[in-house]
Each structure stands twice: as C-alpha cells, then as structure tokens.
C-alpha positions as CSV (number, residue, x, y, z in Angstrom):
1,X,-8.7,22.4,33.9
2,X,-7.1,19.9,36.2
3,X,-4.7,17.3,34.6
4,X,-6.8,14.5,36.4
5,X,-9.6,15.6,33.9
6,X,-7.6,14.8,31.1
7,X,-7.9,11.6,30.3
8,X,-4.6,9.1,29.1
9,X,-4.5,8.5,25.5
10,X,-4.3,4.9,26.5
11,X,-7.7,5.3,28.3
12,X,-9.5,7.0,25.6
13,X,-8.5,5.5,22.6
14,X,-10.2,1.5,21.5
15,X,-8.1,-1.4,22.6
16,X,-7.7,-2.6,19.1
17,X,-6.4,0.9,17.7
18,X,-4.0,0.8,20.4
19,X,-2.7,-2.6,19.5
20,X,-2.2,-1.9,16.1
21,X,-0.4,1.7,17.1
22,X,1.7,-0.3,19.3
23,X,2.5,-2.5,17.1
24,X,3.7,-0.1,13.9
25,X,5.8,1.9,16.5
26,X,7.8,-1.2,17.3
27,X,7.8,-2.8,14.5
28,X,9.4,0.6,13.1
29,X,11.9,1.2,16.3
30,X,13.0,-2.3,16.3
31,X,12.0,-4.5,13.2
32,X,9.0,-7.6,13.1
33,X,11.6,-10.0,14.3
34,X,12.6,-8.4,17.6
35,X,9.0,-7.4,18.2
36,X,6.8,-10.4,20.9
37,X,2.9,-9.9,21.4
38,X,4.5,-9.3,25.1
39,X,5.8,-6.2,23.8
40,X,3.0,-5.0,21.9
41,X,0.6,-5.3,25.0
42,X,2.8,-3.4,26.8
43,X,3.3,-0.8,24.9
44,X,-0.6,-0.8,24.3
45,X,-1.0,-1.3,27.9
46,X,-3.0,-4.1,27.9
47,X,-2.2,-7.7,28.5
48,X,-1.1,-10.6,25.9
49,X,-4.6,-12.5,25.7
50,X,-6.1,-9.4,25.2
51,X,-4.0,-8.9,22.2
52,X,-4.8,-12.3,20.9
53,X,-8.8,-11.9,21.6
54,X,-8.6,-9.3,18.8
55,X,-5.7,-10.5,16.4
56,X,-5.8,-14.3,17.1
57,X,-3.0,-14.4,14.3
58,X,0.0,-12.4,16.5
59,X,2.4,-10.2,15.1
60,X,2.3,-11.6,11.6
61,X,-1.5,-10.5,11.8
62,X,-1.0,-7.1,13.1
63,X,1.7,-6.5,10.1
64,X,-0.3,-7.6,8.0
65,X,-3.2,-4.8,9.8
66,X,-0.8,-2.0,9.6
67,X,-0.1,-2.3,6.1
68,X,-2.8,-2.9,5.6
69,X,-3.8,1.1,6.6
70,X,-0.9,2.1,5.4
71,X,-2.3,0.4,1.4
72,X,-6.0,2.2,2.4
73,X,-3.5,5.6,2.9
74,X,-2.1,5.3,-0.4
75,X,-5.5,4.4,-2.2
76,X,-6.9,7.3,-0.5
77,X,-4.3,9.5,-1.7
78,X,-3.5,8.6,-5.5
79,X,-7.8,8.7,-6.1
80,X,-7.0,12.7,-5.0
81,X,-4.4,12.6,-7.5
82,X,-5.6,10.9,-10.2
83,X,-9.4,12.4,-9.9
84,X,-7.5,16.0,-10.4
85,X,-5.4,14.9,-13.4
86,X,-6.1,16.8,-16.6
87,X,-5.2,14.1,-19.1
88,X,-5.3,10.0,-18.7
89,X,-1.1,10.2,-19.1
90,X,-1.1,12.9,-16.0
91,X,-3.3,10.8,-14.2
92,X,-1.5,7.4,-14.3
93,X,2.0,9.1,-13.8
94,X,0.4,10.8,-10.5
95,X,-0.7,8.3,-9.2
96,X,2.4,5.5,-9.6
97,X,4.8,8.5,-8.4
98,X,3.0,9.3,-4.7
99,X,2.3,5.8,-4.6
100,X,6.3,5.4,-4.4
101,X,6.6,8.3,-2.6
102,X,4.1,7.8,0.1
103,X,5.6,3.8,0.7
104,X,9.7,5.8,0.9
105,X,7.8,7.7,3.5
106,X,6.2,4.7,5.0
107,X,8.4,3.8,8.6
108,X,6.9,0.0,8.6
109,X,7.4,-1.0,5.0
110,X,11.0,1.1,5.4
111,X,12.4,-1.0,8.5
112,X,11.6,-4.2,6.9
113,X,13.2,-3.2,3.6
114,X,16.0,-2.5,5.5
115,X,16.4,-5.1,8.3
116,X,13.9,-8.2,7.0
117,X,13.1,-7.8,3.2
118,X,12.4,-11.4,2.9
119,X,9.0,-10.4,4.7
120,X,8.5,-7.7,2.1
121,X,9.3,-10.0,-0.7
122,X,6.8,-12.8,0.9
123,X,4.1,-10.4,1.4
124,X,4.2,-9.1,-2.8
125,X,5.4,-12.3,-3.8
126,X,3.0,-13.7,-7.0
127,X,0.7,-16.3,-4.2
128,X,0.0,-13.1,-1.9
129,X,-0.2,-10.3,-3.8
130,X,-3.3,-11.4,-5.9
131,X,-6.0,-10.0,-3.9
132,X,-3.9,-6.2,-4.3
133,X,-4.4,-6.6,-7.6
134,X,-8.0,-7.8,-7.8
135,X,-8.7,-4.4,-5.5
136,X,-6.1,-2.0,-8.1
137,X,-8.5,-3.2,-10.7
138,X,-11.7,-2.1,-9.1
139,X,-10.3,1.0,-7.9
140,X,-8.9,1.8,-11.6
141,X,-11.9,0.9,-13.3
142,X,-13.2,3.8,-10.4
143,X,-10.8,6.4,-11.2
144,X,-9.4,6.0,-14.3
145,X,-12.6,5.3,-16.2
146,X,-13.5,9.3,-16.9
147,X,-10.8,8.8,-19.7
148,X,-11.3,5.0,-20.6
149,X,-13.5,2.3,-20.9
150,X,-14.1,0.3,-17.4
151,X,-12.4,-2.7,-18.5
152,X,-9.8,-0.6,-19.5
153,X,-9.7,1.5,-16.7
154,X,-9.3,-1.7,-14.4
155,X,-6.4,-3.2,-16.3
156,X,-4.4,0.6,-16.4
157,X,-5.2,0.5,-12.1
158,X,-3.8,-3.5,-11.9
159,X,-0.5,-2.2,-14.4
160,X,0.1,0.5,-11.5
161,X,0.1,-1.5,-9.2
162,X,2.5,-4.0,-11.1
163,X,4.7,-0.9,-11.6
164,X,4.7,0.2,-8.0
165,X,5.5,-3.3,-6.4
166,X,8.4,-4.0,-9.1
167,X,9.9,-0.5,-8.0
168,X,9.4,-1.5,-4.1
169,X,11.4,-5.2,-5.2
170,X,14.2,-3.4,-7.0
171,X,16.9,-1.7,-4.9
172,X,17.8,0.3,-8.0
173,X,15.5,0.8,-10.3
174,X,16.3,1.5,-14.1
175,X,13.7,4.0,-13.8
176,X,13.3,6.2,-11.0
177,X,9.4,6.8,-10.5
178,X,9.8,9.1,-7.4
179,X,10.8,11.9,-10.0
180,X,7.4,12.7,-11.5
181,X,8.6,13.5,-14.8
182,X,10.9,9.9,-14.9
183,X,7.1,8.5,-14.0
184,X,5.6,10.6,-16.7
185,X,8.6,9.5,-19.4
186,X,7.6,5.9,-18.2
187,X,3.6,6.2,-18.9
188,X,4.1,8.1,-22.4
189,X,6.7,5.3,-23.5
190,X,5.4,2.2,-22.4
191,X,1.9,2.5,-21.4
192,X,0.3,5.3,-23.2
193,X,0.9,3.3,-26.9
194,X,-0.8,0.6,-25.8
195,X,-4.4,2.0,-25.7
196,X,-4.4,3.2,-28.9
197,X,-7.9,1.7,-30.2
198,X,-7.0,-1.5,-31.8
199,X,-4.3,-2.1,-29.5
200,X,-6.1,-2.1,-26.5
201,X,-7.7,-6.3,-26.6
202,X,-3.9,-7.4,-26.9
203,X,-2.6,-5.5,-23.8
204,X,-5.7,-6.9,-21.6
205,X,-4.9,-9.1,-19.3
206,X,-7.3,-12.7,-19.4
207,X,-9.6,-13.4,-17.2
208,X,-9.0,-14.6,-13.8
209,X,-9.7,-18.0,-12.6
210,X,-11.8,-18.0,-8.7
C-alpha cells in the first residue's frame, strides 16, 4: 500500500475529537494558563473560528470537555469494579480506590494539581460540584443497589464521591485510599456501621432543593 492511501489522522478523525485531543495534550505539556484557542487549532489543524463554532466557551469549555471524558472513564471503570464485588464493603472500597487511582493516572487533572490547583479547587468547589453528585447518586442507586435499598444505594454512590473529591483536595491525606486495603479499613470503619437497619434514615442525606 502506498503511503498516499493512508490517510492523516488529522484528516480522518471529526473536527470536534480533534479539538478536544488537542486541547488535553496541551493542556497536559504546558498547563490551561499557557494554553490560547490559537494553539489548540493548531495543533488540531484547523483554524480559531472553527474551534469556537463547536466550543463557543474556549479553553475553559474544552477543560471542562476533557474532564469531562476523563469523569465518564472513571464511571465506566468503577461500575466494572463494583458490579464484580462479592460483598457491599468490597464493592464500595473498589470503587473509591480506582477512582483515586485512575484521577493519579489522569495527565490533565495532574498538571493542574501541580501548576494551577486553584482551577481544580473551583471546578469541585461546593457551587460546581453539585451536578457530580446528583449523577454519583443515580449511578449508586445503579450499581450498588444488588446489596441495598435504591435510596440507599444512591446516598453510598454520592458518599464516594465525597470521599474521592476530599482525597483529590488534600495533598496528604490522613488516609491513603490508593492502597486498597487503607480504602477497605476506611469503608468497614466509617461507612459500613452506618447502614446497619435503624441507622440507615439518620445517615441519609435530605432532600435536594431544584
């Protein structure tokens, strides 16, 4: 096969999947701050308005798009986890330890913790993070529900969640959750006790306001 039949990567793949690529790679190489949309078309080989026609918001809109995937990623990979646990306990300390894992082996969300972790902390802070929470509950009440009650279930998937996002805020966490068993230690002592029948209404969390 000739090389002229093999089509450029930049030719083959959709605008808006190139964009976004573009963007994580620079953001990772050289943080949000010292990435322009100029760069990012570029590097997607495209030009700026194109850019704009399909993230009118800029760069803060294509961070927020790569994270976005990089949250679906992690969703994706704790359900595995958690849906091949053998006890509730196993389950929930899966899932909060590959959750932390899979964000240390995240390059985005690592540059910025490094170089600009005032965009981390704006982008979990109690206004933003709301709607995370809202979708941990309805993927909880999915996944953890084959060992609890749905309500249940959607309040143990928002407290993972909570757990996860505290670790990502603390440099040095009293508790290690990238150990597993640390995680597991964590789930028998502070979560596990709680939804002992009778205990259960006083640990829920009140409804939300929309």
């Amino acid at each position: 096969m000739s090389t002229a039949a093999v089509a450029s990567p930049k030719l083959t793949t959709a605008v808006p999947e190139r964009i976004v690529a573009a963007a994580a790679e620079l953001i990772t190489s050289q943080g949000l701050r010292g990435t322009s949309v100029d760069d990012i078309a570029s590097a997607a080989g495209c030009g700026r308005a194109t850019v704009y026609r399909y993230f009118p918001g800029g760069r803060a809109e294509l961070l927020e798009v790569t994270l976005g995937e990089g949250v679906d990623r992690i969703f994706a990979v704790c359900a595995q986890v958690t849906d091949h646990a053998g006890s509730l306990a196993e389950a929930i300390a899966g899932t909060i330890n590959i959750a932390v894992l899979e964000l240390s082996n995240d390059a985005v969300v690592q540059q910025l913790l490094v170089d600009e972790p005032d965009t981390i902390a704006t982008l979990i802070s109690p206004m933003r993070i709301e709607p995370l929470f809202e979708r941990a509950s309805e993927w909880g009440a999915e996944h953890f529900s084959r060992f609890l009650e749905p309500a249940v279930a959607a309040h143990v998937g928002e407290w993972c969640v909570r757990v996860v996002t505290d670790h990502l805020r603390s440099p040095a966490p009293i508790i290690d959750i990238t150990d597993l068993s640390l995680a597991r230690t964590l789930v028998d002592t502070f979560l596990i006790p709680t939804l002992i029948p009778g205990n259960i209404a006083d640990h829920l969390p009140t409804t939300r306001n929309h």
